[in-house]
N, C-alpha and C positions, 0 to 999 in steps of 0.2 A: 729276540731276532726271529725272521722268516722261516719256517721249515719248509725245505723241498723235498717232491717226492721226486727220487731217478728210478725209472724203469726202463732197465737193459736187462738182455737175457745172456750178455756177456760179461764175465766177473773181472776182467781189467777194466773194463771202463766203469761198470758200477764203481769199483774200488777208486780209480781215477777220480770222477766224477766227485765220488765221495770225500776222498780227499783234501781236494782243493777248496767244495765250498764250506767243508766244515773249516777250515783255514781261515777262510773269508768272513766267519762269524754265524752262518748257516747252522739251523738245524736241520739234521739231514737224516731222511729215513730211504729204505730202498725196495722195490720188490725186482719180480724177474720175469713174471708174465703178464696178460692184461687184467684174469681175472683176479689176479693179488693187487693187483694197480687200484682196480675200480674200487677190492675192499676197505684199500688203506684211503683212497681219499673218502670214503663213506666214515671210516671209524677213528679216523687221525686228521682231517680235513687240514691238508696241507696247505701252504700260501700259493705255491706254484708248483707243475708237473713241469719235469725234464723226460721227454717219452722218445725212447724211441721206436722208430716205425715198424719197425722189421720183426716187430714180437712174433715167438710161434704161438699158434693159436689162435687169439683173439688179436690180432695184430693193433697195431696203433692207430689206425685212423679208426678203427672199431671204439676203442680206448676213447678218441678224441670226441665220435660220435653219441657215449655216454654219456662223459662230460660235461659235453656242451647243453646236451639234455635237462641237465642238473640245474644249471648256472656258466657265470663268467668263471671260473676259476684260472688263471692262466697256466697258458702250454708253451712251452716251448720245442718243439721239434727234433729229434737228434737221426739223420737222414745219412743214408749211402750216396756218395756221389752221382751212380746211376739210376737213382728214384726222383727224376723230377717231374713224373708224374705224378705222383704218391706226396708229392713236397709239395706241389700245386694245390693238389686235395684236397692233405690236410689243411692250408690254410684257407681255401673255403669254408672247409669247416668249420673253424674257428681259432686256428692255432695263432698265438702271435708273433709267433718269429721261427725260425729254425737255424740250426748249425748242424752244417754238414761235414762226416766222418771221411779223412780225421779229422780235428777240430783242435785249436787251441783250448787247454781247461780257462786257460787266463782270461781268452774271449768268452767261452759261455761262460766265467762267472761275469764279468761286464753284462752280458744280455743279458741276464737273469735280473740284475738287481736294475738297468732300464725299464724290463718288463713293470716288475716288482713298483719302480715308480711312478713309470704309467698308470697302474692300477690305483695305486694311491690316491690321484688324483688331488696336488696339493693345493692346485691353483683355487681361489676364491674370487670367481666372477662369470656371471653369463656373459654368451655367446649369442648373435642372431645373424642367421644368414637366410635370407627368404622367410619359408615357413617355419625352417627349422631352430629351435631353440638349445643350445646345448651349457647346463652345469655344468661348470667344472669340476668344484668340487667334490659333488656327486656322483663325476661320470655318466650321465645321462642327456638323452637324447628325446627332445621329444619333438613331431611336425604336427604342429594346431594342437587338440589336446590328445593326442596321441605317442604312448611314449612306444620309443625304437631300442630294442637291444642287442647293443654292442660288444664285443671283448673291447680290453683296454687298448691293442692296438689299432684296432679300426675306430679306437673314440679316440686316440690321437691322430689319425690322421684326418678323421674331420674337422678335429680339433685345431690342426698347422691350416690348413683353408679356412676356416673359419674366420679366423684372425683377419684373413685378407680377403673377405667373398669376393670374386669375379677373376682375380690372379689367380694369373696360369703358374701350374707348379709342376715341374720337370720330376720323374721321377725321382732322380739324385736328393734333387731339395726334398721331397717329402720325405728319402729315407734318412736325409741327413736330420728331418725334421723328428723323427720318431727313436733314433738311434743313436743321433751326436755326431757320426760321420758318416759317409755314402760310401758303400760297400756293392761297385758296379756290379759284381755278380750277382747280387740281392734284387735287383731292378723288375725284373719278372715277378718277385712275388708283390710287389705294390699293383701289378694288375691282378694276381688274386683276391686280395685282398680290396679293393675297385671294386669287385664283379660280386663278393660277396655284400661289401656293403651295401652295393646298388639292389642288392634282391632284402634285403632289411628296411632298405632308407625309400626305394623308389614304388610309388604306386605299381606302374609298370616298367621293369627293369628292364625292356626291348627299346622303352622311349624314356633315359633318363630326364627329367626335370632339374633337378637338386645336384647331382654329382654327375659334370658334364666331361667328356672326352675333347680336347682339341687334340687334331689330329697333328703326329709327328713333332710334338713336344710333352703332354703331358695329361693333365687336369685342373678341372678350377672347379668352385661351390657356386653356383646362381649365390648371386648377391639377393 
């Protein structure tokens, strides 16, 4: 099975946390600051980080910022209800998803193992929308012969427009498309996640091409 890393600096929810996804079949390690974080994914390289933001010290989007340096490894977020600045951020950065405290344990193990098959990537077949050419199976992105990279959730959500280049996609639909159901309060982080793929995907992200805005409903992929 998957091992996850949780990093809280709070020992009910580590323990929480821990709990539940070792229940769920998880292996589960933990630490408590960022720089214990950064050493356990270098020396145990876990399948996914559960992080939360709020670390003392080297706080979590520091954490995210490593990361994502590294590689895709996926993140999932674990946020105070009054950080959604910080929620925003991190998922610029790269995170792909977040649950915000408190949180159902029941829900973050459901996003985990979402994440978990986004990354997988089981489907087996290309993808073309314009220039852009996207594996499936692979996970990979590439426009002419230049490859683009992704975390797993910003390669599904090109992945859900892809399918249908030129249709317009509501944000609802795409989080229904990346998650299994639409979670309105979620709706805002589909434009972080937007604004970072556009600075990945778009030559100039001031004038996308590729990943286009209609206004007052959504997004769609240039056919």
């Amino acid at each position: 099975m998957p091992t996850i890393l949780i990093v809280d600096d709070e020992p009910k929810i580590l323990r929480l946390v821990h709990d539940f996804l070792a229940a769920a079949g998880f292996g589960v390690t933990t630490a408590r600051t960022g720089d214990e974080a950064l050493m356990r994914v270098r020396t145990e390289v876990p399948d996914l980080v559960v992080l939360d933001l709020g670390l003392p010290g080297l706080d979590g989007l520091d954490v995210t910022r490593a990361i994502r340096r590294a590689g895709d490894l996926p993140i999932i977020m674990l946020t105070a209800r009054d950080d959604e600045t910080d929620k925003l951020i991190g998922l610029e950065l790269g995170a792909d998803d977040y649950v915000t405290k408190p949180f159902s344990p029941r829900e973050l193990v459901a996003r985990v193992r979402a994440v978990l098959r986004r990354h997988a990537g089981a489907e087996a077949e290309l993808l073309h929308a314009g220039e852009l050419i996207l594996d499936l199976p692979r996970m990979r992105v590439t426009r002419g012969e230049e490859p683009i990279e992704l975390t797993a959730t910003e390669f599904s959500l090109v992945a859900a427009m892809a399918r249908h280049p030129g249709r317009v996609f509501t944000r609802s639909q795409l989080l229904d498309a990346i998650h299994g159901v639409a979670f309105e309060s979620y709706e805002r982080a589909v434009d972080a996640h937007v604004k970072n793929i556009r600075r990945k995907l778009e030559p100039d992200p001031r004038t996308p091409r590729h990943l286009l805005t209609v206004y007052g409903v959504g997004y769609r992929l240039a056919g």
